[in-house]
N, CA, C and O atoms as a DFTB+ gen file, in Angstrom:
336 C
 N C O
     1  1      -3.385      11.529     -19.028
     2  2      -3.341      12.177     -17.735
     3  2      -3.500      11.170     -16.596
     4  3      -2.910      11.373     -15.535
     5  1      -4.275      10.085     -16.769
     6  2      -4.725       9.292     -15.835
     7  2      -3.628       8.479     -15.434
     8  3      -3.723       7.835     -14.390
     9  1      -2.274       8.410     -16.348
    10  2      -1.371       6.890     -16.070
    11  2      -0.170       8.383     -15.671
    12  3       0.867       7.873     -15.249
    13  1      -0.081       9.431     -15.681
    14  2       0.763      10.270     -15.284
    15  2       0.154      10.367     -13.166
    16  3       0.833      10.310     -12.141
    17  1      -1.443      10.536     -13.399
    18  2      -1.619      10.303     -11.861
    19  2      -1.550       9.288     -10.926
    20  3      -1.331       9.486      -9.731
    21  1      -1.729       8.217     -11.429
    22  2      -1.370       6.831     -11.389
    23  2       0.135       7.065     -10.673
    24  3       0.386       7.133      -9.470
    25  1       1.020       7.162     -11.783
    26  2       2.622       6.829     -11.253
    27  2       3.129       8.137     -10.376
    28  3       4.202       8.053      -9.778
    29  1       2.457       9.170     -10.318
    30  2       2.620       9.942      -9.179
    31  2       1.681       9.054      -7.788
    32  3       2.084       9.107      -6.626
    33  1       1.156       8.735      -7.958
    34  2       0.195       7.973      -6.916
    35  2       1.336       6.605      -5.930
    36  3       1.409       6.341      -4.729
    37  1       2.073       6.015      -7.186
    38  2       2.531       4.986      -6.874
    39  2       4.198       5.406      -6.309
    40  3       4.721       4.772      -5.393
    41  1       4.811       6.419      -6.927
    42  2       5.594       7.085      -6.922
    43  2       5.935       7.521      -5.218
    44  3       6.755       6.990      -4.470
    45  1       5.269       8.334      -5.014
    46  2       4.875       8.802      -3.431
    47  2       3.976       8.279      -2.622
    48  3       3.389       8.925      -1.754
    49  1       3.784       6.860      -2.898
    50  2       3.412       5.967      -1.953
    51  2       4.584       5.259      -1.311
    52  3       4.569       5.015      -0.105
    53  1       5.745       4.877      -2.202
    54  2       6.565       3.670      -2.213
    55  2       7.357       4.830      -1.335
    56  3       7.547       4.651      -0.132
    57  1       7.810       6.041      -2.013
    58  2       8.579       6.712      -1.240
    59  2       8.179       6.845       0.193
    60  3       9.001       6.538       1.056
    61  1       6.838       7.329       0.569
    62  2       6.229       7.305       2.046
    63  2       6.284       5.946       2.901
    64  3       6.047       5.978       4.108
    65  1       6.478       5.219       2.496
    66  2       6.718       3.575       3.003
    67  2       8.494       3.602       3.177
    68  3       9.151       3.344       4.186
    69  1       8.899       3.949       2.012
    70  2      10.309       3.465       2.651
    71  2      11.069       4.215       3.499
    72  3      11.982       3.782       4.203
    73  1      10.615       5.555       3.414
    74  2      11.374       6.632       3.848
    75  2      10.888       6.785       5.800
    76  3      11.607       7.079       6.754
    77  1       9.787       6.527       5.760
    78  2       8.623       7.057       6.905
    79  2       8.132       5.383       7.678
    80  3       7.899       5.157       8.866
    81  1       8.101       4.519       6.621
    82  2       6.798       4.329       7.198
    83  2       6.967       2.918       7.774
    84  3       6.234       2.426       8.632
    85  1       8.418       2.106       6.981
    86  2       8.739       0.885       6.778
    87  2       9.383       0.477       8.387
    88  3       9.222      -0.572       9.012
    89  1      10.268       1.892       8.836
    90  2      10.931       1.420       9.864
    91  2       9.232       1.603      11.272
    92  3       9.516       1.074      12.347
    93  1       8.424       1.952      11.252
    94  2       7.707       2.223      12.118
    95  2       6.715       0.748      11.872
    96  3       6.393       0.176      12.913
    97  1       6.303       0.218      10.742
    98  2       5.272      -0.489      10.870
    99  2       6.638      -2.402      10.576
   100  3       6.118      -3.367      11.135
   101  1       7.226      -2.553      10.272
   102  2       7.832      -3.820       9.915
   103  2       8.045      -4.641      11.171
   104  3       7.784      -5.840      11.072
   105  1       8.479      -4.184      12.337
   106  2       8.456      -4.770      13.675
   107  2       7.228      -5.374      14.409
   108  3       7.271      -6.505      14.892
   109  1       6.440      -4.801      14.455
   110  2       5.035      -5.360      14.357
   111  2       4.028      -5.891      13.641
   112  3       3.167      -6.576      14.193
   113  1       4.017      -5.590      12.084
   114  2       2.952      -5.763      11.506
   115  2       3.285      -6.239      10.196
   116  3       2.577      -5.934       9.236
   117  1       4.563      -7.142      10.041
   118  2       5.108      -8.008       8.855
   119  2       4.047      -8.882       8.465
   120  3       3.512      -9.745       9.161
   121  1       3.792      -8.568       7.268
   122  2       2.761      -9.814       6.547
   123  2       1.360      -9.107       6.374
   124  3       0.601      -9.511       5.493
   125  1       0.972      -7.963       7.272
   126  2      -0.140      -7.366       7.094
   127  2      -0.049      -6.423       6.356
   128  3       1.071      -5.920       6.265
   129  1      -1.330      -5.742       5.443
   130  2      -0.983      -4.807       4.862
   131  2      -1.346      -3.134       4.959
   132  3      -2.031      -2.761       5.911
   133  1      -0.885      -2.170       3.983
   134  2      -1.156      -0.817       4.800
   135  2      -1.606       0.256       3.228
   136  3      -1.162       0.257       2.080
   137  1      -2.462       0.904       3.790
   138  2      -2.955       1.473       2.549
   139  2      -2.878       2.878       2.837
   140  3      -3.607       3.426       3.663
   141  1      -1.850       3.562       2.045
   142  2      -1.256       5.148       1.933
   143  2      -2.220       6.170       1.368
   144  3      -2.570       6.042       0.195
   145  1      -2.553       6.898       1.900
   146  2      -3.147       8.218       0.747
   147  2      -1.688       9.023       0.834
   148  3      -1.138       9.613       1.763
   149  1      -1.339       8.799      -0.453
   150  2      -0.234       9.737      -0.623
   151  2      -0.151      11.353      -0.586
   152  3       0.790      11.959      -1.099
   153  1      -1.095      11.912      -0.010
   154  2      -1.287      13.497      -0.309
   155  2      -0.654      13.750       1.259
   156  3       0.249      14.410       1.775
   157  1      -1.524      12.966       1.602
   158  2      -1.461      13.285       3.166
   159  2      -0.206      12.818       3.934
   160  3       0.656      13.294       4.673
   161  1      -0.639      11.336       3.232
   162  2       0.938      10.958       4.103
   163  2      -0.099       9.653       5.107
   164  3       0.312       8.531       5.407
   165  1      -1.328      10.171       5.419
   166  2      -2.766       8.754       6.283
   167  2      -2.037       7.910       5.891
   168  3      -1.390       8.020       4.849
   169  1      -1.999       6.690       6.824
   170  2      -2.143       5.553       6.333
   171  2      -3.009       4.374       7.323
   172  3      -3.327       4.796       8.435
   173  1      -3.280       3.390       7.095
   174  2      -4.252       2.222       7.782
   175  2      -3.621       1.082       7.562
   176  3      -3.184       0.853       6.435
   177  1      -3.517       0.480       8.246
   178  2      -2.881      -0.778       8.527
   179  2      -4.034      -1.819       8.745
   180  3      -5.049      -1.430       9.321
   181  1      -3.941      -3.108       8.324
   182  2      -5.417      -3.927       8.547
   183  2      -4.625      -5.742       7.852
   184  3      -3.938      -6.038       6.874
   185  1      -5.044      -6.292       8.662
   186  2      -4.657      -7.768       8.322
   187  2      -4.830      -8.400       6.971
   188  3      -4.047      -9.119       6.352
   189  1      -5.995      -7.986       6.659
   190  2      -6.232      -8.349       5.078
   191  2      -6.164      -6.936       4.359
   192  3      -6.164      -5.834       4.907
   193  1      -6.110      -7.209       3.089
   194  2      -6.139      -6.122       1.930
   195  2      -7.748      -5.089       2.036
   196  3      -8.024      -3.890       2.083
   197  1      -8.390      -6.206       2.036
   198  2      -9.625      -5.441       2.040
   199  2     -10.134      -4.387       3.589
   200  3     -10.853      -3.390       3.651
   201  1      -9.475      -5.064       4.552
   202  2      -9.322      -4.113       5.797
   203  2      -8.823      -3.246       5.767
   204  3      -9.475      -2.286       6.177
   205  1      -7.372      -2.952       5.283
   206  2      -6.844      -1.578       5.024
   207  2      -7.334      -1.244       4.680
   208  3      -7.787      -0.289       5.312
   209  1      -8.037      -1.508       3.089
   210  2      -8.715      -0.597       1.849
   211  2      -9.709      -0.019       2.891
   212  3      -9.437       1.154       3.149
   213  1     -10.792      -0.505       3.570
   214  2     -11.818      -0.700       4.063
   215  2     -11.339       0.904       5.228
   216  3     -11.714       2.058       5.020
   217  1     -10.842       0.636       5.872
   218  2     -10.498       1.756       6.873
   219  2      -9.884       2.765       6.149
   220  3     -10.084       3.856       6.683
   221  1      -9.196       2.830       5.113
   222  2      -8.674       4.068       4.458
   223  2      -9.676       4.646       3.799
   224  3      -9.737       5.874       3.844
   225  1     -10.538       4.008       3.152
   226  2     -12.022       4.465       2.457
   227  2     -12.651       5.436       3.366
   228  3     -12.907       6.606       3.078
   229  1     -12.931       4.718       4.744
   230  2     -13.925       5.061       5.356
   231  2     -13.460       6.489       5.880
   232  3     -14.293       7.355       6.147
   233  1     -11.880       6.729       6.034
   234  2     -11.300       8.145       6.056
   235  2     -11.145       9.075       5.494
   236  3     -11.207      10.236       5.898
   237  1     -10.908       8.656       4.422
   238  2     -10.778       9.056       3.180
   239  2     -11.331       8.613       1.846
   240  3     -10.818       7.994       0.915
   241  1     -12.708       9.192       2.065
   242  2     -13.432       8.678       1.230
   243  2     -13.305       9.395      -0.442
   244  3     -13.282      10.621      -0.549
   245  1     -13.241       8.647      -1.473
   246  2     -13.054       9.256      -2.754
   247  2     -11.524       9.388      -2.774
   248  3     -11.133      10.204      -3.609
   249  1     -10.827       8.950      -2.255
   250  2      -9.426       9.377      -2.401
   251  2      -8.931       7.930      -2.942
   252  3      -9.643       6.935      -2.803
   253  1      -7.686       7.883      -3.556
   254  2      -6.781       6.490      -4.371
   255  2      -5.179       6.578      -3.242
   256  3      -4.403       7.401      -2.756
   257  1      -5.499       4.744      -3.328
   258  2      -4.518       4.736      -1.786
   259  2      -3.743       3.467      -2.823
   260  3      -4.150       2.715      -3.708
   261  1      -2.479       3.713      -2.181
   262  2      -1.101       2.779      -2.613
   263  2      -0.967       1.776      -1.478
   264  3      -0.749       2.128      -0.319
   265  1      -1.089       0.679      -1.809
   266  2      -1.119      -0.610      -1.031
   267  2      -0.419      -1.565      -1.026
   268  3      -0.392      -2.334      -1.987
   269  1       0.428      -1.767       0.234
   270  2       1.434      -2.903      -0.128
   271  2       1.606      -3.614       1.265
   272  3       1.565      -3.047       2.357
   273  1       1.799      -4.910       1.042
   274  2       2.301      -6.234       2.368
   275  2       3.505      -5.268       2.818
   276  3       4.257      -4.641       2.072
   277  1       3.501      -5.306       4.265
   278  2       4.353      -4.750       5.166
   279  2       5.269      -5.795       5.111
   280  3       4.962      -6.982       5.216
   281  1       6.808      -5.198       4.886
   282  2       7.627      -6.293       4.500
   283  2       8.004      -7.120       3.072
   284  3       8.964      -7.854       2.838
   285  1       7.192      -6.827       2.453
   286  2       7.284      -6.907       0.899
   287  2       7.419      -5.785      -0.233
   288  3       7.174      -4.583      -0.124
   289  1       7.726      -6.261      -0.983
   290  2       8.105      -4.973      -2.401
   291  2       6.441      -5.084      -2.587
   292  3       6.197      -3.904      -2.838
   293  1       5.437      -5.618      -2.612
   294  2       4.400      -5.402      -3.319
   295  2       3.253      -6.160      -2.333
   296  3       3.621      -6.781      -1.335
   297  1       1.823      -6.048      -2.710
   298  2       0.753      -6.392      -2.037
   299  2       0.618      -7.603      -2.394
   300  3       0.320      -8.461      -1.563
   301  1       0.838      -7.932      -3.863
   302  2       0.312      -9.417      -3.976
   303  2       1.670      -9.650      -5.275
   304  3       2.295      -8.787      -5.891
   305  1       1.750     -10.895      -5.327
   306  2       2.692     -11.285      -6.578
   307  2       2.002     -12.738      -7.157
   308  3       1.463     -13.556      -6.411
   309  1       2.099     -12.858      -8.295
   310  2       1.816     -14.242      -9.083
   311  2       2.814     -14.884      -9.888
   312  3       3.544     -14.424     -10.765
   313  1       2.718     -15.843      -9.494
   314  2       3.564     -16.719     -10.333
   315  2       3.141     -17.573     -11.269
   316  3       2.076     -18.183     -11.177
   317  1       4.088     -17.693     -12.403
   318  2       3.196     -18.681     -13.809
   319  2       4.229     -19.630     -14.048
   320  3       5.378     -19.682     -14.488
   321  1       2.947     -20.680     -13.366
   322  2       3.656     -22.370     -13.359
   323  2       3.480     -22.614     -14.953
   324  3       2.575     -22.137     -15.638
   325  1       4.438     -23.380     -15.365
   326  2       5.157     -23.791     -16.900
   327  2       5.205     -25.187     -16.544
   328  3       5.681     -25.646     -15.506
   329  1       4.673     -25.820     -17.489
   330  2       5.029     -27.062     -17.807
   331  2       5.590     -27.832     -19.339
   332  3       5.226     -27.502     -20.468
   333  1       6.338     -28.676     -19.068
   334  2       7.267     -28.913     -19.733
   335  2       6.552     -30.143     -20.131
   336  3       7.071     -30.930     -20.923
């Protein structure tokens, strides 16, 4: 049940960003990030990760928020250096 709420979570986050949210916040606030409660549709915008989180908490407290770099497919990415 938990990875079915999960990908509804992630599901209608990505959709609320691209559909709503991408053309309103990308002009201003590229590189910062924004943390969705997908029920509602809330979202918080905050320079670091932990600022969004931080202000979406404090609104919505107990609730699970979808988080991603304004301007990016995702919040964070890693890369795995190989050596030869």
């Amino acid at each position: 049940m938990r990875k079915k709420e999960n990908g509804n979570l992630v599901s209608k986050g990505k959709q609320l960003y691209e559909t709503k949210l991408k053309v309103l916040l990308e002009p201003k606030h590229r590189g910062e990030f924004v943390a969705i409660e997908p029920d509602s549709g809330c979202y918080h915008v905050g320079r670091t990760m932990s600022d969004a989180c931080q202000k979406a908490e404090t609104n919505h407290p107990g609730k699970k928020f979808y988080l991603v770099r304004v301007g990016s497919k995702a919040a964070v990415s890693f890369k795995h250096r190989t050596s030869v």
